[in-house]
N, C-alpha and C positions, 0 to 999 in steps of 0.2 A: 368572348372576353371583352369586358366593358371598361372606362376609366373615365372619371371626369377632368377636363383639362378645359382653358377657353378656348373656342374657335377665333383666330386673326377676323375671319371673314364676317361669321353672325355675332361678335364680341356679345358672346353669352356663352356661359359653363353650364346653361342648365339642359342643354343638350349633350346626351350619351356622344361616345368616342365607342368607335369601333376598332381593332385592333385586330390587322393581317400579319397574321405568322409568318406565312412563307414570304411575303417582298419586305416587313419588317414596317410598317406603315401605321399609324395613328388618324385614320380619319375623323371628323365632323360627320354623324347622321345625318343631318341638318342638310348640309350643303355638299358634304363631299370634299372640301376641305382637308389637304393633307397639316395636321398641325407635326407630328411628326414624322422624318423619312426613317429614323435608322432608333432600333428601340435593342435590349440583348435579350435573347430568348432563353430565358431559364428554363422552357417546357421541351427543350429538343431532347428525342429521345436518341438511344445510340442507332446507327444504323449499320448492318452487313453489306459487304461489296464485294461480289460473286465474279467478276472480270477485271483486270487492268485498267480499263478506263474506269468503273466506279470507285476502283481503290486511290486512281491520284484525283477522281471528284471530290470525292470523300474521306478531306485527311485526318477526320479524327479518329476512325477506323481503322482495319487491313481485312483480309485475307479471313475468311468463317472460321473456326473451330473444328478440327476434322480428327479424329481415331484416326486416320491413314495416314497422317503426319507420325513423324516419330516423338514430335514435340508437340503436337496434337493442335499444332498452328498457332503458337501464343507466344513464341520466343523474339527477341526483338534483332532485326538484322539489319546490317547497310545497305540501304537501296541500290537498284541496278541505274539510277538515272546522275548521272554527272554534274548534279548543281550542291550547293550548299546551301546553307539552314536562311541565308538571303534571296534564293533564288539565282545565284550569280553562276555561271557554269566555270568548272574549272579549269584549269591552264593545261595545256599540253603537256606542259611537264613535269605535272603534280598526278597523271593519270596512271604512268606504273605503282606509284605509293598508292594512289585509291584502291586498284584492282589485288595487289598484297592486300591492305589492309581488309578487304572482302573474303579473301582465301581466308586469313586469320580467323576473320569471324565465325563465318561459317565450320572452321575446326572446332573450335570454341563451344560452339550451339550445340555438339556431337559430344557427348560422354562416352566413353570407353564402351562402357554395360551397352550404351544404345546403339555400338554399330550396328549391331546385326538385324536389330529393328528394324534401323534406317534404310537396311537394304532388301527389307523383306517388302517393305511396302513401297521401296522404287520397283520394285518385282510385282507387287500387287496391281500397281499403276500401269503396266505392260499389260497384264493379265488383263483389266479391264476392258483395255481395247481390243483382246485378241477375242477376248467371250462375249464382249457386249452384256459387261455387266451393268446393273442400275446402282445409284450411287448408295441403297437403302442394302443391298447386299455386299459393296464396299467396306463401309461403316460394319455390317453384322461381321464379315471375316478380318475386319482390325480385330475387333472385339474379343474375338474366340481366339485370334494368334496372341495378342495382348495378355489372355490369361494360361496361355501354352507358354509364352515366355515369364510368365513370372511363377508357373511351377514349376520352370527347368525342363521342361519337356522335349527343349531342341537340343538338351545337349544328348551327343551320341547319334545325332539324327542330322540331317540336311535341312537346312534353312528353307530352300524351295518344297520340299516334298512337306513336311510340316503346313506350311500357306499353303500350299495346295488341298492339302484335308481340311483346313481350318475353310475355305472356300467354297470345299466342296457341303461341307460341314453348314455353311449358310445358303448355298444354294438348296438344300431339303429343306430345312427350317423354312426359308422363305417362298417354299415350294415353285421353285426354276425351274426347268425342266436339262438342267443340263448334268449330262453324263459325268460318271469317274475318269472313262474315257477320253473324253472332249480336254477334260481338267489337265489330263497327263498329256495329252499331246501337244496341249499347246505351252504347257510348261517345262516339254524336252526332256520328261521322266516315264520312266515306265508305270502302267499299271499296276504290277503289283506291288511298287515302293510307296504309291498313294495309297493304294488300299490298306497298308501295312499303316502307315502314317496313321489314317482315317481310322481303322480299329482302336488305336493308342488312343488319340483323340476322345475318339467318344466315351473309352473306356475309364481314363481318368480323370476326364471333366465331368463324367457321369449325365452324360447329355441324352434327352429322348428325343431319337429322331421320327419325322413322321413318317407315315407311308409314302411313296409314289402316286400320285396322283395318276394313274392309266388314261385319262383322256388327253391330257395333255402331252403323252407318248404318243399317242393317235393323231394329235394336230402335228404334233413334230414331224414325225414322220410320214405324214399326209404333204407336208408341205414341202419338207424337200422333194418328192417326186412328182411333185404338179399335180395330185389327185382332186377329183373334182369333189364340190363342195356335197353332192348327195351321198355320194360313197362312203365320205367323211362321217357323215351326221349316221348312214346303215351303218359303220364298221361302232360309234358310239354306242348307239342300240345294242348293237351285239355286248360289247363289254360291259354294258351296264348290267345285260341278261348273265354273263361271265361273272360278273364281282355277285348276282346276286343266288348263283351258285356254287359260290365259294370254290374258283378255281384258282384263284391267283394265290392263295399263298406258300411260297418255295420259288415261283415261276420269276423269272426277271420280269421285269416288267416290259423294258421296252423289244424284247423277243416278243413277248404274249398281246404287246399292240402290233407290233409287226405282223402277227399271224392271224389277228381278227382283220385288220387293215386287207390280207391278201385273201383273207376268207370273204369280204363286202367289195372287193374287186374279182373275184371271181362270181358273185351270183348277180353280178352288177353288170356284169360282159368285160368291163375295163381289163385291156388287157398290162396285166406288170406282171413281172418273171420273180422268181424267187429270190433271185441273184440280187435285184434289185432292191427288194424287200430287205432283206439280210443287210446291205450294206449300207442304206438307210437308217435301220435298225441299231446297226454295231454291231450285230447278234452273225452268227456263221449259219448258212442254210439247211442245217445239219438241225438247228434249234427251229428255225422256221417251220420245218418239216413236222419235228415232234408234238409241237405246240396246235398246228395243223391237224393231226392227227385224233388231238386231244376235244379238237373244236368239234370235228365231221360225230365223232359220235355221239353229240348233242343232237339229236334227228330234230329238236325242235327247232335248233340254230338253222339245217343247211337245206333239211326236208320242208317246211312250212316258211323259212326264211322271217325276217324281221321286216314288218313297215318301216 
């Protein structure tokens, strides 16, 4: 960005003016010459502020846009910091009126219709830390709860068992490798209330979900048992030889990793027990066994083995 102005120092205009945005500065090419310090930047763009400190840097902003908010983070509130619109901090005994007036608002921000929102995605926010969710599967189950609450889908149902399918419902879509299992237990519901949820779900939003991804049952539960890295990559082989004679479909998945997993540790020497497989799995060793059963008579699979 150029401008022509005189320089004080070369008392000549027909030298370019260079112009720094960020310190806000008017130099002389010439000499270097500050003509001016402080200019107003018409070209700043908005910017986002992801932490606390960027948001009192940066006070023409707040807080990103987020689906997990009930207000989707756009609503305007009274800040938690104690000064006023001067900078001046308030008086000691103007602090219980600040802290009411705080409660107020925040009532305020909360419409009727949106308690149950509000408390599904303080629930979602729990959830995140308990799964080690990533924030792109966060955002996917607002989304899909967002439109389970506006066809009425939670009424007659529980708030949490609902987020839970909608959850579970974007950990397939965005192919996670986490359980219905996993989902229920760490949201202190049973099994078959998610599952029940998760049929509703899918059935009335008319959602296509994908398959299982089997290798990724295979690193899952490679990994919780400390399985070494070549076991891992034979037990792949094997499932890749499995999908590519159509044995998986009816079979749960992560049973049917479990059981190629303890079939590439048995011709591998590695010793792990059934018990162990099974509980890894989530699967009962009852299912291990069967799926086992299913592999040995592949004589290509156990008799010739897989590089």
């Amino acid at each position: 960005m150029t401008e022509i102005l005189t320089c004080p120092t070369c008392n000549n205009s027909n030298h370019a003016t260079i112009t720094d945005l960020e310190s806000g500065e008017v130099l002389c090419s010439n000499c270097g010459t500050v003509i001016l310090e402080r200019i107003e930047d018409y070209t700043h763009e908005e910017l986002r502020a992801y932490s606390l400190e960027e948001v009192d840097n940066r006070s023409r902003t707040g807080a990103p846009a987020s689906l997990a908010f009930h207000d989707r983070g756009l609503c305007t509130i009274i800040g938690k910091a104690n000064i006023d619109a001067n900078g001046k901090i308030f008086d000691t005994a103007n602090l219980p009126r600040i802290e009411r007036l705080r409660r107020l608002n925040s009532w305020i921000n909360v419409h009727k219709s949106e308690k149950s929102r509000r408390r599904a995605f303080q629930k979602l926010d729990t959830l995140k830390d308990k799964l080690s969710l990533s924030d792109s599967i966060v955002e996917k189950s607002a989304y899909i709860f967002r439109k389970v609450h506006e066809r009425d889908l939670v009424r007659g149902r529980t708030i949490d068992g609902m987020l839970s399918a909608a959850i579970y419902t974007a950990c397939r879509e965005m192919g996670a490798s986490i359980t219905l299992k996993d989902i229920a237990a760490a949201s202190n519901l049973t099994y078959k209330d998610v599952s029940r949820n998760y049929s509703v779900l899918v059935f009335e939003l008319d959602i296509k979900i994908p398959l299982v991804d089997p290798m990724k049952c295979i690193v899952k539960v490679a990994n919780k048992l400390g399985i070494n890295e070549k076991t891992k990559k034979q037990a792949m082989n094997i499932m890749s030889e499995v999908v590519k004679r159509e044995m998986t479909p009816g079979k749960v998945p992560m049973g049917l990793a479990g059981s190629v997993l303890y079939l590439s540790c048995q011709m591998a020497g590695e010793e792990v027990s059934q018990t162990s497989i099974a509980a890894a799995s989530g699967v009962t060793e009852v299912t291990i066994r069967n799926r086992f059963k299913d592999l040995i008579q592949l004589n290509s699979l156990y008799n010739r083995g897989i590089p």
